[in-house]
C-alpha positions in Angstrom: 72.9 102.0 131.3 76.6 102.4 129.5 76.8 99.6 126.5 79.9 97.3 127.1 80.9 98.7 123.1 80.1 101.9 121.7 81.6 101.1 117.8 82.1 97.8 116.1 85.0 98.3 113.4 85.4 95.7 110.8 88.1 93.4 108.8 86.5 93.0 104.9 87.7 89.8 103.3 86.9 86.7 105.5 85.6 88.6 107.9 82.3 90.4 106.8 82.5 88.9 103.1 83.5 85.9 101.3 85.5 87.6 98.0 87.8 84.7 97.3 85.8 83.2 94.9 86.0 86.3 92.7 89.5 87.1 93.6 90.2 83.6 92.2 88.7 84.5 89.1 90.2 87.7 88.6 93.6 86.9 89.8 93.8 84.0 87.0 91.9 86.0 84.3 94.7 88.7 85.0 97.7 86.1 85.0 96.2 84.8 81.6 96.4 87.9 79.8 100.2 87.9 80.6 99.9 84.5 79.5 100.7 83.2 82.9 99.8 80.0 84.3 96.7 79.9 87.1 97.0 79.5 90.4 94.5 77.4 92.8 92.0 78.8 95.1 94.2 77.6 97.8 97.0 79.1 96.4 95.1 82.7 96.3 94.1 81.7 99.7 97.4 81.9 101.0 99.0 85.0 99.5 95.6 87.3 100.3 95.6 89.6 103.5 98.5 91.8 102.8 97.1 94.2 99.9 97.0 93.8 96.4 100.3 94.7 95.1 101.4 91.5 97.9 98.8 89.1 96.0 100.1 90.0 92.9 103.4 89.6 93.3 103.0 86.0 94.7 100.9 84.7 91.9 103.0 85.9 88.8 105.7 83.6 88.3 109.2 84.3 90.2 111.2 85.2 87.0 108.3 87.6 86.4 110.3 90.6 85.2 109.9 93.5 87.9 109.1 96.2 85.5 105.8 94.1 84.9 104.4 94.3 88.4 103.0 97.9 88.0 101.2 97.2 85.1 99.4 94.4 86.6 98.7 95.9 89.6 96.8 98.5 87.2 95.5 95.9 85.4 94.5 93.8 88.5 92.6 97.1 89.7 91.1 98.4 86.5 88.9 94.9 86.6 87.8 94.9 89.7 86.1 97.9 89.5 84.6 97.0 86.3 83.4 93.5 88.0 80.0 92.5 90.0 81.8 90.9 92.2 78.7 88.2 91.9 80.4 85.1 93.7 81.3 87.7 96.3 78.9 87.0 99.4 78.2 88.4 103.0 78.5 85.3 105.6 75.8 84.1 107.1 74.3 86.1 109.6 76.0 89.0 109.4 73.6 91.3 107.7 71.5 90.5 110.3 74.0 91.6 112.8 75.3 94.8 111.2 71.0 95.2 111.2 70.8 94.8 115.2 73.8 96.7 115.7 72.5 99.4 113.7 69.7 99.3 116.0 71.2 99.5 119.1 73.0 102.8 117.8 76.6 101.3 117.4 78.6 102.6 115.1 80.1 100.2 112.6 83.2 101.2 110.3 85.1 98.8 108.2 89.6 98.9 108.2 90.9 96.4 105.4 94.0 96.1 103.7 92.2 96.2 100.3 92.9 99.6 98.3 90.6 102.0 98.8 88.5 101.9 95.4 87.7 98.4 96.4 86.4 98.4 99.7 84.1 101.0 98.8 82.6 99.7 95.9 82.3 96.0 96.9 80.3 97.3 100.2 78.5 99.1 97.6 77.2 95.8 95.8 77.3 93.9 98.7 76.3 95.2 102.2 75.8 98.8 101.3 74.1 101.4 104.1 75.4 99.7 107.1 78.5 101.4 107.9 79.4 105.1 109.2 83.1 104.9 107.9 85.6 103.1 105.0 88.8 102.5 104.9 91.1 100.3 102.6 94.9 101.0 101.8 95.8 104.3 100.8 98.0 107.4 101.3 97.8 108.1 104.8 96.0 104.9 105.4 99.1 102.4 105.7 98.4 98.4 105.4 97.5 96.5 109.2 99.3 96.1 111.3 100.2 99.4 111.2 97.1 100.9 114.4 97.1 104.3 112.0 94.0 103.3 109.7 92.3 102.0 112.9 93.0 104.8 115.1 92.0 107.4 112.3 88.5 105.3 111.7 87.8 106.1 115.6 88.4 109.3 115.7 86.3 109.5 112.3 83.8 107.7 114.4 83.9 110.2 117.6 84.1 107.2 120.2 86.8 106.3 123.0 89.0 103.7 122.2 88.3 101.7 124.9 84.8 101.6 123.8 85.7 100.0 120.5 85.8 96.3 119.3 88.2 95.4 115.7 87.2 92.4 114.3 88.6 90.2 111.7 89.5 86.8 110.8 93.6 87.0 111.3 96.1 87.3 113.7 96.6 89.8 112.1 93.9 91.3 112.5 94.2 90.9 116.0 97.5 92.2 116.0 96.7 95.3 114.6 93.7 95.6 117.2 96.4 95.1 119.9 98.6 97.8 118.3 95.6 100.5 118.5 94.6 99.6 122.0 91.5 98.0 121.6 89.8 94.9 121.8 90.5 92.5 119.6 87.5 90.1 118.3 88.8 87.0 116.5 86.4 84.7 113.7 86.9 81.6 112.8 84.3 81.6 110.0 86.9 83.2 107.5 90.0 82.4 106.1 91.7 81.2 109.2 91.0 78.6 111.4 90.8 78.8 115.9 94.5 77.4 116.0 95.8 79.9 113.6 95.3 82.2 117.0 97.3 80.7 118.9 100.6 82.5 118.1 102.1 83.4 120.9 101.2 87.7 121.6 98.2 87.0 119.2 96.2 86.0 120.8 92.4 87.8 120.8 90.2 88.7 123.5 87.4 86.9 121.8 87.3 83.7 119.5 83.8 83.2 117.9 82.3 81.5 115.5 79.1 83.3 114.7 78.4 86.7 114.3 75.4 86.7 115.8 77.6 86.2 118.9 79.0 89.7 118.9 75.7 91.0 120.3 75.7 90.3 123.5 78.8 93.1 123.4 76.9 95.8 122.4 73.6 95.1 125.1 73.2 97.5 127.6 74.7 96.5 131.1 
């Protein structure tokens, strides 16, 4: 029998890792050099989600001369690919879903707004060998909630639309799901919590707060 899901395609940060510990420390090692003052992890919190050129222009100070903000983007970059990422962690239980999905025969793909480089080489360190398809930011792969990344990741994938779940732990994440079609699968183990989902048009088809709850979506019927 027909499985209710065919492909389960992935947020990254908040959703299948917890980076901000290390994006945190880069972000403030990065400021220093420019002899910047640091911002709080709640601070970095906030301004995440939206790519890195948008997290770096909201931690450099707001006289920060504009001619700056490409060199620390490069900057900003150039470290993390040189990091560990070692405070960087999967949440709990989802290597042991991305395992039973694997053995179902899903197809799993990851769509983040991180650049490219990054997504490929923190899944690397961190949950490497799970997933059929990557995508972060990058030419022809436009920042959520613009569907195009999504929609290109199925097709990558070779599934129906309508057998495909996007989850992640925003609304806009949910939004973006919405934009491609497909069903939208909201956590609240990330960086947003259940009554950030209540905007209106934003709201997911799923809430959960496990991931080991996202099974029962890929069992046979």
């Amino acid at each position: 029998m027909a499985r209710a899901f065919d492909a389960f395609i992935f947020d990254l940060d908040g959703t299948l890792l917890d980076t901000l510990p290390d994006l945190v420390d880069l972000t403030n090692a990065v400021l220093a050099s420019y002899g910047f003052p640091p911002r709080t992890t709640d601070e970095i919190h906030s301004f995440v989600g939206n790519g890195v050129e948008a997290l770096i222009r909201l931690s450099v100070p707001a006289n920060t001369d504009e001619s700056l903000i490409p060199q620390i983007l490069t900057e900003w970059k150039q470290r993390f690919l040189q990091s560990d990422n070692h405070l960087t962690h999967p949440y709990p239980h989802m290597p042991l879903l991305l395992k039973e999905l694997r053995a179902l025969g899903c197809k799993l793909g990851v769509v983040s707004n991180k650049f490219q480089e990054g997504v490929e080489i923190v899944m690397e360190q961190r949950l490497p060998g799970y997933f059929d398809v990557l995508h972060g930011e990058a030419e022809g792969y436009p920042r959520k909630p613009d569907p195009t990344s999504l929609l290109k990741t199925i097709d990558e994938l070779g599934v129906s639309p309508d057998r495909v779940i996007y989850i992640g732990d925003s609304p806009n994440d949910v939004r973006t799901a919405h934009n491609a079609g497909v069903f939208g699968v909201g956590v609240i183990w990330g960086y947003h919590p259940a009554e950030d989902f209540g905007v209106a048009g934003l709201s997911p088809d799923l809430l959960v707060s496990d991931p080991l709850e996202l099974l029962s979506l890929a069992e046979n019927e």
